[in-house]
C-alpha positions as CSV (number, residue, x, y, z in Angstrom):
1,X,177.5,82.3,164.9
2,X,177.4,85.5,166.4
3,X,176.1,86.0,169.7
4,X,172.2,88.1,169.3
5,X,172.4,87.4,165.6
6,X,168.7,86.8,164.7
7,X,167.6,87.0,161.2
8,X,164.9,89.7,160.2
9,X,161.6,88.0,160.2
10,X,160.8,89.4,156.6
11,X,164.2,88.5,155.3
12,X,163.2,84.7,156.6
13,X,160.1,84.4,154.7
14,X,161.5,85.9,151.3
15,X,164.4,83.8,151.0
16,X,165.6,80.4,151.5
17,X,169.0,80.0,153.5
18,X,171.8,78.8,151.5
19,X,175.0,79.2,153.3
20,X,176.9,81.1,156.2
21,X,180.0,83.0,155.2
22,X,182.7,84.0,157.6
23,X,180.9,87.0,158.2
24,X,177.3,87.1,156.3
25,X,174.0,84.4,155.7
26,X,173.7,83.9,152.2
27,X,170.5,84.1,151.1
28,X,168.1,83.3,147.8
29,X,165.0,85.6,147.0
30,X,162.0,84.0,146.5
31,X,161.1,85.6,143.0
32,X,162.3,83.5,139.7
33,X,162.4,87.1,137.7
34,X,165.9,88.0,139.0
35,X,168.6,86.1,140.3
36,X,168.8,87.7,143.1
37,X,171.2,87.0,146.3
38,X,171.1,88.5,149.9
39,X,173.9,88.5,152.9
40,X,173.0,89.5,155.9
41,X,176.3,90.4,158.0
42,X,176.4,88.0,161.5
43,X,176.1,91.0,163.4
44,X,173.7,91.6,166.4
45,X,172.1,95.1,165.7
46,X,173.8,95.4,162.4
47,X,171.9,98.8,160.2
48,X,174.7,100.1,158.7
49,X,177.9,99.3,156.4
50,X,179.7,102.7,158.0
51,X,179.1,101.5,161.6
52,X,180.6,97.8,161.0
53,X,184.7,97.2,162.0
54,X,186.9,97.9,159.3
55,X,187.9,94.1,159.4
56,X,183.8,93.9,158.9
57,X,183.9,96.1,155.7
58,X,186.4,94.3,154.4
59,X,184.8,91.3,154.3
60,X,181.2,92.3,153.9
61,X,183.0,94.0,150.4
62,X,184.7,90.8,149.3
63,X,181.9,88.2,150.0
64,X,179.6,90.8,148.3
65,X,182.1,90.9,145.4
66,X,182.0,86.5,145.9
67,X,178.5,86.6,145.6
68,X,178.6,88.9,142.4
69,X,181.1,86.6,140.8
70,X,178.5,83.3,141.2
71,X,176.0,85.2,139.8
72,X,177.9,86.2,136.9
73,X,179.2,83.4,136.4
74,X,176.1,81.1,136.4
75,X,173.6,83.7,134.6
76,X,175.8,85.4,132.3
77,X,173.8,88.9,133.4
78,X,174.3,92.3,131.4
79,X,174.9,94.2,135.1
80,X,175.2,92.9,138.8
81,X,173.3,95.3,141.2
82,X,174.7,95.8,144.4
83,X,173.1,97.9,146.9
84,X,172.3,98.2,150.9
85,X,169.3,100.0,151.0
86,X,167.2,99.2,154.5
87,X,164.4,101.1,154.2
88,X,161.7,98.3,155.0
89,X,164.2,96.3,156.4
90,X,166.6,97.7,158.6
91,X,169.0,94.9,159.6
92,X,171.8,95.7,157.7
93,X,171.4,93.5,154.3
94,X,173.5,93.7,150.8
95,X,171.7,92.8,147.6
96,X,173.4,91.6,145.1
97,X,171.4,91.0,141.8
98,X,172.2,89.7,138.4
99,X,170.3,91.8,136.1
100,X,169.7,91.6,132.1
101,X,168.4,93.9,129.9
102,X,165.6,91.3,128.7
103,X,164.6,91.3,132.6
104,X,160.9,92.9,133.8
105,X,162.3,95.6,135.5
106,X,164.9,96.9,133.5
107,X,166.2,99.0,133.3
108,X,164.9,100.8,136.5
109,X,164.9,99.2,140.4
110,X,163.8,95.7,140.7
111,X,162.3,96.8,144.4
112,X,159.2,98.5,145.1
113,X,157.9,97.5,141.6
114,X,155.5,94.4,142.5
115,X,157.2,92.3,140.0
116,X,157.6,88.7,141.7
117,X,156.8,85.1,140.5
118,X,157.1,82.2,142.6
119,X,159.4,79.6,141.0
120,X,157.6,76.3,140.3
121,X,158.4,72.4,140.6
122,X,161.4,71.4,142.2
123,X,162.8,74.9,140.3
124,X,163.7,76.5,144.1
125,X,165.3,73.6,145.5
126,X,167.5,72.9,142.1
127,X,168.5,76.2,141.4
128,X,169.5,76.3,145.4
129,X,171.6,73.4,145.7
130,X,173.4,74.9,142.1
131,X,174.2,78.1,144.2
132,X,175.4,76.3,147.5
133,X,178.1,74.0,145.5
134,X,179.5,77.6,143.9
135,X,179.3,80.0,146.8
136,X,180.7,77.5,148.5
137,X,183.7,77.1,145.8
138,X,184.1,81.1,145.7
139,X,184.3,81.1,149.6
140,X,186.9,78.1,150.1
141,X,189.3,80.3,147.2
142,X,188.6,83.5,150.2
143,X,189.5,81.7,152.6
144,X,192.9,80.5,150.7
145,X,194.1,83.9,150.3
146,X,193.3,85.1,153.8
């Protein structure tokens, strides 16, 4: 991990931790309405994509494209959104959000709309474990062609 790397205390409480990257925490929103993924580059101080290494950009692009993919490939969405915005949050954060056009939101932002509904049951915990065994595939085929 990297040395002063502390996760925003906001990003903390609206996600559940699913898995660390090479170079980001993988994260799960809380809200059942989107499938919604956030990493949050390793980085101590980390605000912005243009003030990372190259070697960082890199990477921060192709596990943001890795996350993409598990999204797409275990929702089927009509769009992936993919966006750093930072204005609440400033630690540097990439969210990556399967999106259809049946969704709440659509087909405007799904932030800064008040749309969120807790998942229910063991819904969180199944749907979580589902992600960890993919991102975890989609990583492993990164690191092979390192």
């Amino acid at each position: 991990m990297e040395t002063g790397f502390d996760l925003d205390a906001r990003l903390a409480t609206d996600t559940v931790a699913l898995c660390d990257w090479p170079l980001c925490r993988v994260l799960l929103m809380r809200n059942r309405l989107f499938p919604w993924l956030i990493l949050v580059p390793r980085r101590a101080g980390a605000v912005e994509i243009h003030r990372l290494t190259a070697a960082d950009q890199v990477l921060l692009t192709r596990e943001t494209s890795a996350a993409a993919r598990v999204l797409e490939s275990l929702f089927q969405p009509d769009k992936i959104n993919i966006g750093a915005l930072g204005n609440v949050v400033s630690q540097l954060h990439m969210h990556v959000i399967a999106r259809r056009r049946d969704d709440p939101a659509w087909p405007g932002p799904v932030w800064g709309r008040g749309l969120s509904a807790a998942y229910g049951g063991d819904e969180l915990a199944s749907l979580a474990d589902q992600l960890r065994d993919l991102l975890n595939n989609e990583i492993t085929a990164i690191r092979e062609t390192r």
